[in-house]
N, C-alpha and C positions, 0 to 999 in steps of 0.2 A: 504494500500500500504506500500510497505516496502524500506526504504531508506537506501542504503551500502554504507557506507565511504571508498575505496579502493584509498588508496595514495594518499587521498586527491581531488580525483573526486568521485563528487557523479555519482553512476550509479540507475537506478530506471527501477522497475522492474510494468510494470503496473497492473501488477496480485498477488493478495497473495501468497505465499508459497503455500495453499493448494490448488488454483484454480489452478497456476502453476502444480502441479503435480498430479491433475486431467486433462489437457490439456494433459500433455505429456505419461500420464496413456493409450491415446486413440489412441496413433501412433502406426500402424500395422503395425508387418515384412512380414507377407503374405495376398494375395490379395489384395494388395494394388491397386488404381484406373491403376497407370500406369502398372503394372501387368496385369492388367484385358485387359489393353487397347491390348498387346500383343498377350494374350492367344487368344484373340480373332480374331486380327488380322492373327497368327498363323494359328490358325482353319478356320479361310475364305479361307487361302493359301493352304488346302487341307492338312497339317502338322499335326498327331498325337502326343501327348506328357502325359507325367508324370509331378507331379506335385511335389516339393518341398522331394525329395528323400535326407528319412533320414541315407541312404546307403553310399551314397558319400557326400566327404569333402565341408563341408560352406552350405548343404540341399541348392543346386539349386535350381531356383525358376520354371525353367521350365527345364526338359529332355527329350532331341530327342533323345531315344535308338536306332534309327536304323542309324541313321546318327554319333552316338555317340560323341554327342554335348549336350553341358549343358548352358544353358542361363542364366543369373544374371540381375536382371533389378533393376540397384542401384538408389538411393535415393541422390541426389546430394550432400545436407546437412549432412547428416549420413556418407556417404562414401567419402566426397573430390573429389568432380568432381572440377579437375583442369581448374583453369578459366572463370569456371560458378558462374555468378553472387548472385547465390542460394545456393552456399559452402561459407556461412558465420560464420566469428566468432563472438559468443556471445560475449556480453559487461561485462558481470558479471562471475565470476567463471573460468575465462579465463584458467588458470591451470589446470582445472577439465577438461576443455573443449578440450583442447588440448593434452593433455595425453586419452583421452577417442576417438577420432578422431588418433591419432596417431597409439594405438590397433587398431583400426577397418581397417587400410590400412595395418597393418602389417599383420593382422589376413587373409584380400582379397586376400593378396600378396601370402602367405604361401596356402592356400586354393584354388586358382587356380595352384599355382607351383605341387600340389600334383595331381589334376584331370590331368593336363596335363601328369606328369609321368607316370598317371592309361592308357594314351594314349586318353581321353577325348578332343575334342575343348571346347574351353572356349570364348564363347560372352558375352561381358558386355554391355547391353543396358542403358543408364543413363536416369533420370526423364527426364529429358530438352531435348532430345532426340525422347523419347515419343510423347512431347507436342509440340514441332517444326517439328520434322522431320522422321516422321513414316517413310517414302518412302525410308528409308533407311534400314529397318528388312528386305525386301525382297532380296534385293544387298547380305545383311549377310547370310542368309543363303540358298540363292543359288550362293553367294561364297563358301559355305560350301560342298553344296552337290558336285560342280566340284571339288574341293580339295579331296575327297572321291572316287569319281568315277575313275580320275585319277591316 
């Protein structure tokens, strides 16, 4: 175990350096569980889709071409889901951490701003979202499809 003296408080990190970045080695951008839980969902709701299109900006994790809608199913921790108890900051490397979260909402921000200019909808489904309150993917994008049809 490795012990940081940062200003005087110790932080401890319960994993060594190289277990540590073997753990975070295993954290997928695609297919992730709450991904899967969607596409699937998705596909019960009669919805075709593409998957992770390296054509448009930030590679959606899912694309409905005929509705021309693009779905984001973020990661609460990774992306800053504001208010969820699951968008924490680390104890150690704080600076790192927060410059590296601050890219990643700047990067979401600019990468939806452009799908929307291409004329694209943009749904962001969150983890905690997922896991609580599926009953809500159907609401989105059969808000979607009325918004289109009219």
């Amino acid at each position: 175990m490795e012990c940081l003296l940062i200003l005087g408080v110790y932080n401890m990190d319960i994993y060594t350096p190289s277990k540590r970045s073997q753990i975070m080695s295993r954290i997928r951008s695609k297919d992730t569980k709450p991904e899967m839980v969607v596409r699937r969902h998705l596909h019960a709701l009669g919805f075709r889709y593409r998957l992770h299109s390296s054509k448009l900006p930030g590679h959606p994790d899912i694309v409905l071409p005929k509705w021309h809608t693009v779905i984001f199913v973020n990661g609460c921790f990774w992306h800053r889901h504001e208010g969820c108890k699951t968008a924490t900051m680390p104890k150690s490397n704080v600076e790192f951490w927060q410059a590296k979260f601050d890219r990643n909402v700047t990067r979401d921000k600019k990468e939806h701003a452009a799908l929307e200019a291409a004329g694209w909808h943009v749904i962001v489904i969150w983890e905690c979202e997922v896991k609580k309150r599926l009953d809500r993917l159907p609401f989105l994008i059969r808000n979607q499809e009325l918004e289109d049809e009219g």
